[in-house]
N, C-alpha and C positions, 0 to 999 in steps of 0.2 A: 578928631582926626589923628592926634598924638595917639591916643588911647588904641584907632584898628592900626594905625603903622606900627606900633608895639607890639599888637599881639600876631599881624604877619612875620614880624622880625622872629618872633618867638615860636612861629610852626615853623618858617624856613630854618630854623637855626636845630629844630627836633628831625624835620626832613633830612637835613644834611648831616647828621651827629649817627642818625640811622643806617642810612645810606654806608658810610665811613663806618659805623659797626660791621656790619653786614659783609662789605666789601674785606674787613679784618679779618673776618668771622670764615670767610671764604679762602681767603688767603693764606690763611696762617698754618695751610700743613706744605705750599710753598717750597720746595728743596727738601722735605722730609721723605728719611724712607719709612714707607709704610707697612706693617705688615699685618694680613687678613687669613687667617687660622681658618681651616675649613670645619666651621661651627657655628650653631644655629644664631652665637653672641653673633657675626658678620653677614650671615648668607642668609637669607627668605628662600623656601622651597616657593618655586612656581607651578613644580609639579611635585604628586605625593610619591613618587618614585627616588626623592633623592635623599639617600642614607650619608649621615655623617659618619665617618668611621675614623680608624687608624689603618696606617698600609704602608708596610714598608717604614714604620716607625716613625712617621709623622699624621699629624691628623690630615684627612684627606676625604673628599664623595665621593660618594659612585652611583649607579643607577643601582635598585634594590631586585628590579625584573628584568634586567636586559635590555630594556627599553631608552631611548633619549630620555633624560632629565633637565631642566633647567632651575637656578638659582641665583638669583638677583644681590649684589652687594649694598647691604643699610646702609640706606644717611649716606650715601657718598657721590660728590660729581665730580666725574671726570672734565678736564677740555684738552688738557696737554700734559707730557711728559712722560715716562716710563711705565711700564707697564709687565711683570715679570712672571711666568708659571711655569708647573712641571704637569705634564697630562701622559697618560700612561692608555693605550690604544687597546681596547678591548672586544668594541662589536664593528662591524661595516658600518658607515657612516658620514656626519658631515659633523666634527665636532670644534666649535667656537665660541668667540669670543664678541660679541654685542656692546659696542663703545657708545657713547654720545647716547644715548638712549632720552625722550623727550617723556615727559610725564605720561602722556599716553600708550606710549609705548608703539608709537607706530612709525616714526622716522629715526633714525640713527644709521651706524656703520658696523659691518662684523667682517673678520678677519676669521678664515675658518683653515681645519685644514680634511683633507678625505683619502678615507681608507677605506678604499673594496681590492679587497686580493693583498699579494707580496706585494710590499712597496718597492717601488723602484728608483733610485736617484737621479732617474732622467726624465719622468715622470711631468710632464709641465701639469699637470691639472694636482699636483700635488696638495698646494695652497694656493687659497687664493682671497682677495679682497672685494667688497662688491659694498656700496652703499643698499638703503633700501628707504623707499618714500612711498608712504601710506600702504604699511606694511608689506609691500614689495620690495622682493630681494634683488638686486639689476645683476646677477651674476651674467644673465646671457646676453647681456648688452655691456658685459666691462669683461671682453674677453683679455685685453692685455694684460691684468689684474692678476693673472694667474703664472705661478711659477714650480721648477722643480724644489725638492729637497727631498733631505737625508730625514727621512723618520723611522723610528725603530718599532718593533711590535716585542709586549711583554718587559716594558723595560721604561724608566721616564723619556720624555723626550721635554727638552728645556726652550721654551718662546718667548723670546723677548721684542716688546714692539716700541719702537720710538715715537711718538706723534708730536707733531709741532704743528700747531693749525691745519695746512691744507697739504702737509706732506706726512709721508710716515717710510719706515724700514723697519723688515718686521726679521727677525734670526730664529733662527730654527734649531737648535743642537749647535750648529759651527757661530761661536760668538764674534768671529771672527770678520765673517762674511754675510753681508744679508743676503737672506733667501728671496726677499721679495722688494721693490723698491716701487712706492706708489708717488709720484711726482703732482699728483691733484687728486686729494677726498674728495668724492664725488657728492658726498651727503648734502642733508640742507640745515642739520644739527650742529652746532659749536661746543658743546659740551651735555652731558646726563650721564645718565646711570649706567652700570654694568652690570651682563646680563652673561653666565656659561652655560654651556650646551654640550647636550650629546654625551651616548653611551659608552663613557670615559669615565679613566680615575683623575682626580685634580686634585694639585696640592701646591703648596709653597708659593702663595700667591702675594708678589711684594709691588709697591706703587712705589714712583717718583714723581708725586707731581712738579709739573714745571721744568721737570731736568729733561734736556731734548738734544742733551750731546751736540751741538752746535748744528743739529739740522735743521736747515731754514722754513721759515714758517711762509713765508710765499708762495705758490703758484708754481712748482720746477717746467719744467720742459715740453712742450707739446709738439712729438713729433710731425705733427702734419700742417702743425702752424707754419713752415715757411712753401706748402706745398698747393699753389694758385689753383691746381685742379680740380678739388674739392667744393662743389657745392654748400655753400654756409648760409645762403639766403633765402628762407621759403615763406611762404603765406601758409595758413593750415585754420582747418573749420575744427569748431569742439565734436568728440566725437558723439558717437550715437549708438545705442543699440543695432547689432547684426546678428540673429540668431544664424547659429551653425543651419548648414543647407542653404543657406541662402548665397547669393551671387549680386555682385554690381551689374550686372549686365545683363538686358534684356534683348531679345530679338525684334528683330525691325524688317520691314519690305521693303530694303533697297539694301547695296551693297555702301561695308562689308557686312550687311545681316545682324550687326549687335549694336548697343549702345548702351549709353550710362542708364541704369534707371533712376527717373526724374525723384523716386521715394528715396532714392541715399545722395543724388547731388544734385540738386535743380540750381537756378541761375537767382535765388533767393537766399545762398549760405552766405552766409558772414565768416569772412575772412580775417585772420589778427596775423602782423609777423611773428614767425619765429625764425630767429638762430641756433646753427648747427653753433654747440660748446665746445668743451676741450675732448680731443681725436674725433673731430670734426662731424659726432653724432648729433643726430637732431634727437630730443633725449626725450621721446613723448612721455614715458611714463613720469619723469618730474612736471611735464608742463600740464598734464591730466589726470596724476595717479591711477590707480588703478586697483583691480585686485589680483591678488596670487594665481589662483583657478577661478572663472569665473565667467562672468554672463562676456558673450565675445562682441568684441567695440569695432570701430568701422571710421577712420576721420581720413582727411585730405590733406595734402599739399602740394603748392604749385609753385613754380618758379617760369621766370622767360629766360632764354637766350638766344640773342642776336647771332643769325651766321652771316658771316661774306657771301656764302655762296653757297648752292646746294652741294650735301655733300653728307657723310655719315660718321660716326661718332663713337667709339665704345667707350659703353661708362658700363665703371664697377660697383653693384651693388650690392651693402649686406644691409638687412631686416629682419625682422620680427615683429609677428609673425608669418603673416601673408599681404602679397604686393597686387596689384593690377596700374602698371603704367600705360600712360598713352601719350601721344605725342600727337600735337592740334588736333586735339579730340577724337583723335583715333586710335583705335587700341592696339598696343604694341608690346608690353608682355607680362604675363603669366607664372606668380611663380607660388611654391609655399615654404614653410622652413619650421616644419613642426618637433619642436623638440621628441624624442622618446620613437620617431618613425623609422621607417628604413631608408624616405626620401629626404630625410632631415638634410641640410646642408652641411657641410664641413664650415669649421670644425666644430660637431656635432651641435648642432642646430643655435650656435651662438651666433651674432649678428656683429657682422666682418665682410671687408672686402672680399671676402676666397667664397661668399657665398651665390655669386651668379655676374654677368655681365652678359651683353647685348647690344646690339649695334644701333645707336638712333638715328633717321633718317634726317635730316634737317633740308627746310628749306631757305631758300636766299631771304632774309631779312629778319623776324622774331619770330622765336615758334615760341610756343607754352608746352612743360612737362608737368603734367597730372598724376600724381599717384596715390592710389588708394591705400590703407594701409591699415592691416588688421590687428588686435592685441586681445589672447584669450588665456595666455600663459604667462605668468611674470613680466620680464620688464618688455617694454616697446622700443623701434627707433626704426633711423634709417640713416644708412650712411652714405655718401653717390661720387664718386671721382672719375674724370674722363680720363682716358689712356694719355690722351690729348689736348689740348685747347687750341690749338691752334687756328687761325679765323673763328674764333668764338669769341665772343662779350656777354659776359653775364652780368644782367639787369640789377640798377644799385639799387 
């Protein structure tokens, strides 16, 4: 008995000496500044398009054919602290910066910024921040994420980003003033790898880990957390294959003439909660992932609410991609929000209040709101706020 409590004592004691390595080992570049030369000793080409050079009398890449490149930084994980470069704006594009990045390489955060045309400094789509889960980018469902700024063409332009957990500030040229201020990372990543992009020069790339200039690592501000209007409560089925052409709704011999068809909702789905999270999206693509382009999905959600009295309702809705609501089983509207269309929604087919509203009929005591909801382009969601609540209770 002496003998195995011995020799437990003597793994736990290698478990925990390991552990405390490791944890050292992890630690120890801590408040150091870092500095990563654009050279094959720091950077793995990810694609064969990216040339180490010199430019402007520091080492520096570029793309070799005008194309995007990307190149991954060795042996290095991020989770917090400073983050510093100079990038010099060459072709049109979307050129960034890939944080937290997971061994697979399929969940993390990028902070990017885009250049099609003269830039302008009033510009809000200038930069912008967007998680991404299973390898979906949610640019069009984190439309607040975006902001202006001053970037120059032919010339560096200096980005510096703060992160502190779940907040970050990202400067752009003016060190002065953040360009962009994200109050909740969206990701589901706490720390990995770093990943640059796009048909740009980069250079002078320095780290702080751990240094966060005193901004807080908590959860900031969620402007529609104190706003009662907002639908946060829904039920939602997994979703399902929807090939394009196809339609929820079948014709029928009584009025109004349509209905659900039994092959995409019969009275046999299994229903799980979900909650709307911070800026009160219901955030399908984390609760489903998804893919970028791909095969187009088809799921549900439903919520009750109690009226006083009959009476009518405008609720604001943004989504992605495409909607079919109905109100106690009857259909009531119609909508779509395809990115790259001419009937794309404002503002240009991102998923926001400013993307539709509709008047719902209620009648005196609980009704159910059904919505269908489509995903065949990047991220998914739905967002729903009534103008009003007034004589409303919505169901706990």
């Amino acid at each position: 008995m002496e003998m195995i409590l011995k020799r437990q004592f003597i793994m736990l004691f290698v478990v925990l000496f390991t552990l405390m390595a490791y944890g050292q080992r992890k630690n120890k570049n801590e408040g150091k500044e870092m500095l990563f030369p654009f050279t094959e000793k720091h950077w793995v080409p990810l694609t064969d398009n990216a040339a180490f050079t010199t430019h402007k009398s520091v080492e520096a890449v570029r793309s070799s054919d005008d194309n995007p490149f990307n190149i991954m930084l060795k042996d290095f994980e991020f989770a917090n602290g400073t983050i510093e470069f100079d990038v010099e704006l060459k072709g049109a594009g979307f050129p960034g910066i890939s944080f937290r990045i997971d061994k697979d390489t399929i969940n993390g955060e990028i902070f990017y910024l885009r250049h099609f045309g003269k830039p302008s400094p009033l510009r809000r789509t200038t930069v912008q921040y967007a998680a991404y889960i299973n390898k979906v980018n949610l640019w069009d469902v984190t439309d607040e994420y975006q902001a202006a700024a001053v970037i120059h063409e032919n010339k560096w332009n200096h980005v510096k980003m703060v992160i502190s957990k779940k907040q970050m500030k990202v400067y752009v040229n003016d060190m002065k003033k953040e360009a962009l201020q994200v109050p909740a990372l969206e990701g589901i990543t706490t720390s990995g790898g770093i990943i640059l992009s796009g048909n740009v020069i980069y250079a002078n790339m320095v780290i702080r880990p751990g240094m966060t200039e005193g901004l807080p690592s908590a959860e900031g501000y969620d402007p529609t957390y104190n706003d009662s209007r907002y639908i946060r409560k829904w039920q939602v089925t997994e979703p399902i294959d929807f090939p394009i052409g196809k339609d929820v709704l079948i014709g029928i011999q009584s009025n109004p003439g349509v209905a659900i068809d039994p092959a995409y909702l019969d009275s046999t789905a299994n229903w799980k909660p979900i909650m709307a999270a911070h800026r009160a999206l219901v955030n399908l693509t984390k609760e489903f992932g998804g893919e970028e382009v791909g095969p187009r999905r088809l799921t549900w959600l439903k919520t009750k609410v109690t009226s006083e009295n009959a009476q009518e309702k405008l609720l604001k809705l943004g989504f992605s991609d495409e909607v079919w609501v109905f109100i106690n089983g009857q259909p009531l509207h119609i909508d779509k929000n395809y990115y790259g269309s001419p009937g794309m929604k404002e503002p240009r087919g991102r998923a926001t209040l400013e993307n539709t509203s509709f008047e719902i009929p209620f009648q005196e005591g609980e009704n159910e709101i059904l919505i269908g909801v489509t995903n065949y382009f990047y991220g998914w969601g739905v967002i729903a706020r009534f103008e009003n609540t007034d004589g409303l209770i919505f169901n706990q």
